[in-house]
N, C-alpha and C positions, 0 to 999 in steps of 0.2 A: 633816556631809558624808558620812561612814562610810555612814549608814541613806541617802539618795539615793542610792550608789552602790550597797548592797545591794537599791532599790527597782528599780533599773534593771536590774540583773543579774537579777531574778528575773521583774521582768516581758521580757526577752529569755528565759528560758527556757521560759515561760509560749506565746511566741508560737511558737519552736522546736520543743516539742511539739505543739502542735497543728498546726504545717504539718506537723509529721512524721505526726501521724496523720491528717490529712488526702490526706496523698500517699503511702499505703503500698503502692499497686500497686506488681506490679515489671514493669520492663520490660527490655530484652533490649541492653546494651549492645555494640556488635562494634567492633573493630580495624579493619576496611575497611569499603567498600560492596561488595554482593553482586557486583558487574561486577569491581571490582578482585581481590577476595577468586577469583573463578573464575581469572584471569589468572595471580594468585600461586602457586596451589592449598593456601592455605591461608587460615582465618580464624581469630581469637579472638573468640569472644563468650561473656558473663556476665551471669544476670540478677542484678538489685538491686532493694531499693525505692525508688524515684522520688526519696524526699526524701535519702537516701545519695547519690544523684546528684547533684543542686543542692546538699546542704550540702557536698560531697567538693571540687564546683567552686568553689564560692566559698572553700573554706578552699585550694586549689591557687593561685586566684586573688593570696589574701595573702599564702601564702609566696613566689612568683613575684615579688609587688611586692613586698616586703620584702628579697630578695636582691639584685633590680634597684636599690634603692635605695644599698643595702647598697654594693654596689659602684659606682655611679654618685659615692658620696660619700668614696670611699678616697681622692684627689686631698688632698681638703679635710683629710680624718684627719691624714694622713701630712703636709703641712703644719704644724702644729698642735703634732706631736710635734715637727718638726725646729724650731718657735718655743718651744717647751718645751723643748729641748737648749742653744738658746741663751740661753734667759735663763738656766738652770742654769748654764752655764758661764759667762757675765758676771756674776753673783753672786757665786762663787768667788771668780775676779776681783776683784772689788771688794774684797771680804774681806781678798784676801790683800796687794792693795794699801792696805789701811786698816792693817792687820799690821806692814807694810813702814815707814808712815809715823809711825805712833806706838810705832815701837819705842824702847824709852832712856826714856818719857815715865811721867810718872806717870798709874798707870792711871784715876782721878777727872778728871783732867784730859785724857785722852785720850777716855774717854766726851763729856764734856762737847763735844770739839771734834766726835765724830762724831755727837750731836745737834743740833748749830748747823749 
């Protein structure tokens, strides 16, 4: 399973190079359109190469859905832990009422009752 996972990772690297160097124009990214950008009186623009652009958005892309998730699923987390608090504390519980019950008793025969 190891060597597929390594077969996979490197034929993605394999295709990532090659769009990289496939697309190394650079072209000229700006913060506005030139209509807006006059309104404002100011622009930012930066050139890059092409594939820094597409790979920059697609890796923007995952951490966007990754945080959206992220927090989409905090409801469910936090549930989960407050069902984890409580069976922690009904365990105790129990414990301390099995403690309670077989006090005075011999201890062989108090195991015994709390595996039956």
């Amino acid at each position: 399973m190891r060597y597929i996972r390594y077969a996979v990772l490197a034929a993605l690297a394999i295709v990532l190079v090659s769009v990289s160097l496939a697309n190394s124009i650079f072209v000229e990214l700006k913060l506005m359109p030139d209509a807006v950008a006059e309104l404002a009186g100011f622009n930012f623009a930066i050139s890059l190469p092409l594939f820094v652009v597409v790979l920059g958005g697609v890796g923007a892309g995952l951490v966007i859905g990754f945080l959206w998730e992220w927090i989409r699923e905090h409801k469910h987390r936090r549930e989960a832990a407050e069902k984890a608090r409580e069976a922690r504390k009904l365990n105790r519980e129990v414990s301390k009422l099995k403690k309670q019950k077989n006090e005075g008793k011999d201890e062989v025969l108090a195991l015994l009752e709390d595996a039956g």
